[in-house]
C-alpha positions in Angstrom: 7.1 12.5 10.7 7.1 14.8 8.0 9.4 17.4 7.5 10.0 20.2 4.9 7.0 20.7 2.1 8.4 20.7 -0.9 7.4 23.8 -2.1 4.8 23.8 -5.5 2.5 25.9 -7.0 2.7 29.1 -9.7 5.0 31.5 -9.4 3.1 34.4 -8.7 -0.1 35.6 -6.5 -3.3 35.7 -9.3 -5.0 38.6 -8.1 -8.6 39.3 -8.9 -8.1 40.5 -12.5 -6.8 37.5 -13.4 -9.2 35.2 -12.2 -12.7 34.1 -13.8 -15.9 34.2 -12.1 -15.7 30.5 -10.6 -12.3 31.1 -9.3 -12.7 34.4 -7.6 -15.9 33.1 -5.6 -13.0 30.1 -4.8 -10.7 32.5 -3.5 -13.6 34.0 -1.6 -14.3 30.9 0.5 -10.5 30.3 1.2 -10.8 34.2 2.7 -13.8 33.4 4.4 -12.1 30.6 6.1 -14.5 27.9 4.6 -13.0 24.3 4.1 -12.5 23.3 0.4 -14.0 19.7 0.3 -13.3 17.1 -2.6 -16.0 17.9 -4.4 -16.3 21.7 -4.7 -15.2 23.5 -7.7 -11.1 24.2 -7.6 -8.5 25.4 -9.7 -6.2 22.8 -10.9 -3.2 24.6 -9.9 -4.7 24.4 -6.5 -5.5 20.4 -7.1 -2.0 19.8 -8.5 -0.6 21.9 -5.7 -2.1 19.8 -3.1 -1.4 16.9 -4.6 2.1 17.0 -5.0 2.3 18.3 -1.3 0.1 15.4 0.4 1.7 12.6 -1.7 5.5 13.8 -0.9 4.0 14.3 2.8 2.7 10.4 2.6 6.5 9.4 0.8 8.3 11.1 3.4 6.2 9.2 6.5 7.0 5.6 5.0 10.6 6.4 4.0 10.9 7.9 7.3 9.8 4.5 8.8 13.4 3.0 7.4 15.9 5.1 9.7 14.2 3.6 12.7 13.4 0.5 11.7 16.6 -0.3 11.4 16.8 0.1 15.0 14.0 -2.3 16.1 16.0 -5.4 16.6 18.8 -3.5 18.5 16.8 -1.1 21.3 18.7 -1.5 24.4 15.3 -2.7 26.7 12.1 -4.7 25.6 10.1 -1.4 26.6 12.6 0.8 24.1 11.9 -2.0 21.4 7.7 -1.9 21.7 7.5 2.2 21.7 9.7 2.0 18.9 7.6 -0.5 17.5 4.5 1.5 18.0 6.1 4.7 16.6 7.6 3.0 13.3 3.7 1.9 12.9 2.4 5.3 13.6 4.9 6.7 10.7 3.4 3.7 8.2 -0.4 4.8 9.4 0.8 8.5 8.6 1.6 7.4 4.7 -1.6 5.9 4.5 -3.9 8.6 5.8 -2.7 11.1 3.7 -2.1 9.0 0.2 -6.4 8.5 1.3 -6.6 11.9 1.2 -5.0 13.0 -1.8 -6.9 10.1 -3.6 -9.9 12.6 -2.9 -8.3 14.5 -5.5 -8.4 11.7 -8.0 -5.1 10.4 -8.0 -4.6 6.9 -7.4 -2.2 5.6 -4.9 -0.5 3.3 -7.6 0.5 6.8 -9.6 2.2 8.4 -6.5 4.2 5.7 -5.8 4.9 5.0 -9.3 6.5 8.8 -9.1 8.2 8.0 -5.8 9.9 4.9 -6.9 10.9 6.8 -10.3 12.3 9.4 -8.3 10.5 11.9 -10.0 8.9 12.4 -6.4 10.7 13.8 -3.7 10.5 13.4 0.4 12.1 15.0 3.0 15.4 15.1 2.9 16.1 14.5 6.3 15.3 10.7 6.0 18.6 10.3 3.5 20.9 10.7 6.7 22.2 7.5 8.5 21.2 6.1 12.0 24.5 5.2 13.3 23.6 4.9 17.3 20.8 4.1 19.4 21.0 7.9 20.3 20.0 8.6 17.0 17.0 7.4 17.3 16.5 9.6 20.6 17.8 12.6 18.1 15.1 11.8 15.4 12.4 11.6 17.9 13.5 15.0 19.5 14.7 16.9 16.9 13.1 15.7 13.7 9.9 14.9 15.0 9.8 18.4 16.9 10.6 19.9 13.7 7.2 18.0 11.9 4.6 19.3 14.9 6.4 22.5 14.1 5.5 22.1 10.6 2.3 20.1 11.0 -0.1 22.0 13.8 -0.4 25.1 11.0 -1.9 22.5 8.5 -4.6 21.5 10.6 -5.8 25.0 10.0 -5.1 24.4 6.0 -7.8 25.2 3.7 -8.2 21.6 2.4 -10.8 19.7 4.0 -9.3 15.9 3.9 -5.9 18.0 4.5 -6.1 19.4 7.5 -8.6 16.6 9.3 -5.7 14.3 8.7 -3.7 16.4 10.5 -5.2 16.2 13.7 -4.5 12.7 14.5 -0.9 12.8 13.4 0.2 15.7 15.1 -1.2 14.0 18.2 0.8 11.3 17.1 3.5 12.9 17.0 3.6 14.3 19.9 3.9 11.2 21.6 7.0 10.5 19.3 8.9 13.9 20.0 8.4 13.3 24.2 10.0 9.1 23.3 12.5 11.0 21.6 13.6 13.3 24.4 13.3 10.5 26.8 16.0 9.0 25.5 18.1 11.7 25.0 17.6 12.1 28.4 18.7 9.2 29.8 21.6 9.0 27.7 22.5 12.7 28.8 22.3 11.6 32.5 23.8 8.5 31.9 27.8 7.7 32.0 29.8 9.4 30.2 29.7 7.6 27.2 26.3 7.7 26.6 26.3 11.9 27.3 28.7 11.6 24.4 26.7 9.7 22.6 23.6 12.2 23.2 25.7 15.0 22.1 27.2 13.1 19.0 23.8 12.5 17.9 23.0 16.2 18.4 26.0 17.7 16.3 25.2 15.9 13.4 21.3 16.0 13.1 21.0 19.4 14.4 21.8 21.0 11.2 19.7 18.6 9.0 16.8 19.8 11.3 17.2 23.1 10.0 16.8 22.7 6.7 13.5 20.7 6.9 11.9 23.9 7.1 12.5 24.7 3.2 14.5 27.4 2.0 14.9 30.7 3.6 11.9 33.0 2.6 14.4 35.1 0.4 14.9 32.1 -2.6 11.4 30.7 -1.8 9.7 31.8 -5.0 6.4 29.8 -4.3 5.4 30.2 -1.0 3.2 33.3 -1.9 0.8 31.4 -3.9 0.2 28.6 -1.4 -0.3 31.1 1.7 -3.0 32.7 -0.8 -4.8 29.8 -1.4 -3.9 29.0 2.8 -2.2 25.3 2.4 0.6 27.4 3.9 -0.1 29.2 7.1 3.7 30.5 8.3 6.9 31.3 6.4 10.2 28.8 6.4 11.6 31.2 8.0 8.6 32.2 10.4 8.7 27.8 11.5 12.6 27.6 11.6 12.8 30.4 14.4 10.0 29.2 16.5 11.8 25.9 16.1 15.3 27.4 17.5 13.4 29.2 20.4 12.1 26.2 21.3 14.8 23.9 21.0 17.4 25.5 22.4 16.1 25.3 26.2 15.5 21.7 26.0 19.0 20.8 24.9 19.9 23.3 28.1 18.1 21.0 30.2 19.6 18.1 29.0 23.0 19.3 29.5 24.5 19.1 25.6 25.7 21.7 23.5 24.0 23.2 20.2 26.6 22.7 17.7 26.3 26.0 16.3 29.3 29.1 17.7 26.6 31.8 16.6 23.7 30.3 18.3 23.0 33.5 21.1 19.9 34.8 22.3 18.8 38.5 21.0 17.0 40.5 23.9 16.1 42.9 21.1 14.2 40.4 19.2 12.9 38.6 21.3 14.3 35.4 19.8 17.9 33.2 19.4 20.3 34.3 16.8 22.0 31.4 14.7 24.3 30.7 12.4 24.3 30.5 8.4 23.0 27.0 7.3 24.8 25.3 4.3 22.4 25.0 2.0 24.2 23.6 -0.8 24.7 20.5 1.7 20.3 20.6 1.4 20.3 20.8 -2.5 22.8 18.1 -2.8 21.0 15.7 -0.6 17.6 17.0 -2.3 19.1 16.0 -5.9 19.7 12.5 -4.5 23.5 13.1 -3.4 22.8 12.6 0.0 24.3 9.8 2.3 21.7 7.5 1.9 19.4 8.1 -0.7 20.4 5.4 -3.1 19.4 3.2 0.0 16.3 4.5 1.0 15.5 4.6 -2.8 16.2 1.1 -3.7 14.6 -0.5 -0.2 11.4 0.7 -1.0 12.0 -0.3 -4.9 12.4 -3.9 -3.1 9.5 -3.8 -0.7 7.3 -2.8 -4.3 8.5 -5.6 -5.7 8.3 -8.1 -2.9 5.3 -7.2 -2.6 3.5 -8.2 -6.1 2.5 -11.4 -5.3 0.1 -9.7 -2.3 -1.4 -7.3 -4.3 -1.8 -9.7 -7.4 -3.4 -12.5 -4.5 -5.8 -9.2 -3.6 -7.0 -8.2 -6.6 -8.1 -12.0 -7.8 -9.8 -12.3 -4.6 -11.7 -8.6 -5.3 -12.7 -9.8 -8.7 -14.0 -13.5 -7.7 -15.8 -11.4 -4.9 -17.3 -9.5 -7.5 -17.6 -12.2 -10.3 -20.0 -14.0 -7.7 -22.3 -11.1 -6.6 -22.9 -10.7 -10.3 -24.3 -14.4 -10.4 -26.2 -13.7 -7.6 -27.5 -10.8 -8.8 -28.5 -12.9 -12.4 
């Protein structure tokens, strides 16, 4: 379910002065279109880059499994409480895909979530919001979810190998999560009129939120340029925020509830919707760890780390008896 990359890399395009011999036949491939695989020869500011990107990707899918879960034990049907069951999984399966695939890079898993429960890692900010009704969970589904294939189907394409095969399955996954999503909203939107308020509560307050998954506007982006060189990045924030609105906006039509947004109007000229300014010092505060819930999120997972000791300990004893007695045998 992830949302905005946090954005990484050097400040500045290298051209082909700068680079040596090894690296411009590396940029080479990338323009050719040719997968970078584990094992080929990369720059480290490439390797770093990835790194940090995949293992705040893999953050943001398990804390993004927390909002929801919540949920679990109150869906309003057995059939609500086993998709949402399956979906919360999906998000876990999500984590662990791509921690495997930065491992490629020779990180360990223990190191990024080291940095994660340190905070020195970030994840999306959307997940520090709170899931106050069940019509939340519709608005994560549709909204937040919509905004990750948005995000997501462009890194299939990435230049990293592990990356972007990764990718496939969970943007098919979520897929499946953003259509659970709208079904609910759905429902609740034809539903009495409590529950269309409910719909369009949920709407007004993660609507915004959605926006700013997308990263900063292309104006204060200072590392995008980079990444698009080396093509982990594909399409601008801005580029993914406005085919987001454009395709947003006709589903809440459907559904009967209003965008909360007074500038939102479509532009014949452009060709796409206008809206209005987003508050971005609302994203930086949430992204500094001033958000609604991040002290939560933080410290459940801090808990779940801890609780979780004795399993790992119990697994590593068992690994080494495992090995203790094949080297017997092998004596």
């Amino acid at each position: 379910m992830y949302a905005q990359m946090v954005e990484t890399g050097v400040d500045a395009v290298r051209t082909a002065a700068d680079m040596g011999g090894d690296e411009r036949a590396f940029q080479a491939r990338i323009d050719a279109d040719i997968r970078i695989e584990p094992k080929d020869w990369m720059p480290e500011a490439y390797r770093k880059t990835l790194i940090r990107q995949m293992s705040q990707h893999a953050h943001s899918e398990i804390v993004g499994m927390l909002p929801e879960g919540n949920w679990i034990t109150r869906a309003p049907t057995l059939k609500r409480k086993a998709i949402l069951m399956a979906k919360v999984q999906d998000e876990g399966g999500h984590g662990l895909y791509l921690y495997s695939a930065a491992e490629t890079l020779g990180v360990s898993r223990d190191a990024m979530t080291a940095d994660l429960l340190s905070g020195k890692a970030k994840y999306s900010s959307i997940f520090n919001y709170p899931t106050l009704t069940w019509a939340d969970i519709g608005a994560i589904g549709w909204l937040v979810d919509g905004a990750a294939i948005m995000n997501q189907i462009p890194l299939c394409r990435c230049s990293f190998g592990p990356y972007a095969r990764a990718m496939v399955r969970i943007c098919k996954e979520e897929s499946f999560h953003q259509r659970q999503g709208y079904d609910i909203m759905l429902s609740l939107a034809r539903g009495t009129p409590g529950q269309k308020a409910m719909a369009q509560d949920a709407l007004d307050r993660w609507w915004w939120p959605s926006l700013m998954m997308f990263g900063p506007s292309d104006a204060e982006s200072v590392h995008s340029a980079q990444s698009a060189a080396w093509k982990i990045k594909l399409l601008s924030n801005d580029e993914l925020r406005q085919r987001y609105v454009d395709q947003t906006v006709p589903q809440a039509d459907h559904l009967g509830i209003t965008m909360p947004d007074p500038d939102l109007a479509w532009n014949a000229d452009r060709g796409h919707y206008d809206f209005g300014a987003i508050d971005w010092a609302e994203f930086h505060a949430v992204v500094r760890g001033n958000g609604p819930c991040n002290r939560d999120r933080l410290a459940t997972r801090v808990k779940a780390w801890e609780d979780g000791g004795w399993v790992r300990d119990a697994a590593m004893a068992h690994a080494d008896r495992r090995a203790a007695r094949a080297a017997a045998a092998a004596a």
